[in-house]
C-alpha positions, 0 to 999 in steps of 0.5 A: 796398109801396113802402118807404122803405128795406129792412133787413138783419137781422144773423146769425152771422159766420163769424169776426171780420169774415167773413160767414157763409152766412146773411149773405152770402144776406141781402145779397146778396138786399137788393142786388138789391132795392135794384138793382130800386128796392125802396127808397131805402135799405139800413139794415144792422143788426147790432151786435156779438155775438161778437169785433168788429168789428159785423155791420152793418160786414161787411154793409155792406162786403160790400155795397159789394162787390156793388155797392150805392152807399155813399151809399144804405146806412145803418148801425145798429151796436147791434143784438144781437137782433131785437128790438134790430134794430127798436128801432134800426132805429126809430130811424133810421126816425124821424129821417130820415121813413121810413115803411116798410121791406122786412125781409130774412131767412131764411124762418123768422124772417120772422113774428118779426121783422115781429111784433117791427117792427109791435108797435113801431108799424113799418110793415114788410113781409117780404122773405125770402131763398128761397136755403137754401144749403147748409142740409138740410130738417133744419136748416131744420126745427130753424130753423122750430122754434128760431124758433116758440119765440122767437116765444112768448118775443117775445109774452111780453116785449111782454105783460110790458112788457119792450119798454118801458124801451130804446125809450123810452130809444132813441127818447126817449119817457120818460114818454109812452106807448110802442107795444105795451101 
């Protein structure tokens, strides 16, 4: 897949503006693919989620650090969860005529964020982190496990329609139909 942009989903920071382990992987792994012609672009999606400042600021300046062009990185600072990761996401992709983009994460939360992107009418594609880090098979297995659970939950919002009133209101559809019924 030849994606117009590649997107960097969020996770814990260590303390206020210190990359965790899992975010340190996930842009390390987009800043190689970047590096290799992957995509055009780095969307960095984060919002704030514990003390400021936003993920996608530490990504995006962990990023630079590494070596990846300003010019090529986009940030979306709104995002609390995987689900707000595509809504806004989305967003971008619209305005600026994106099509499809490679979702960078762990392994586990891989098959929910691309059922979360494709519900939402995205084209996306998975891009998964193969570095474990320093995590043991039994954090990897409670991850696998916390994620098969949110998994559920996730189908269960889109089957009540709880989706609906923030991407219409994020991308400006109220009163027309919205993707994932």
């Amino acid at each position: 897949m030849t994606a117009d942009a590649i997107v960097v989903l969020g996770a814990a920071l260590r303390a206020p503006g210190v990359a965790g382990p899992a975010l340190r992987r996930r842009v390390a792994h987009a800043v190689r693919l970047l590096a290799d012609g992957a995509a055009g672009h780095m969307v960095l999606s984060g919002g704030v989620v514990g003390p400021p400042p936003a993920e996608a600021v530490v990504m995006r300046d962990l990023a630079m650090e590494m070596g990846a062009p300003a010019e090529r990185l986009v940030m979306e600072d709104q995002a609390r969860n995987t689900f707000e990761n595509a809504v806004y996401t989305g967003r971008i992709m619209r305005e600026r005529g994106w099509r499809r983009v490679l979702v960078v994460t762990d392994p586990f939360h891989v098959p929910r964020a691309l059922y979360v992107f494709r519900r939402l009418g995205l084209e996306a594609a998975g891009a998964p982190v193969r570095d474990r880090g320093d995590g043991s098979r039994w954090v990897w297995y409670a991850a696998w496990g916390r994620e098969a659970l949110a998994f559920v939950k996730s189908w269960y919002l889109f089957r009540i329609g709880a989706h609906r009133p923030l991407l219409e209101t994020a991308w400006g559809l109220s009163g027309q139909s919205t993707t994932g019924k």
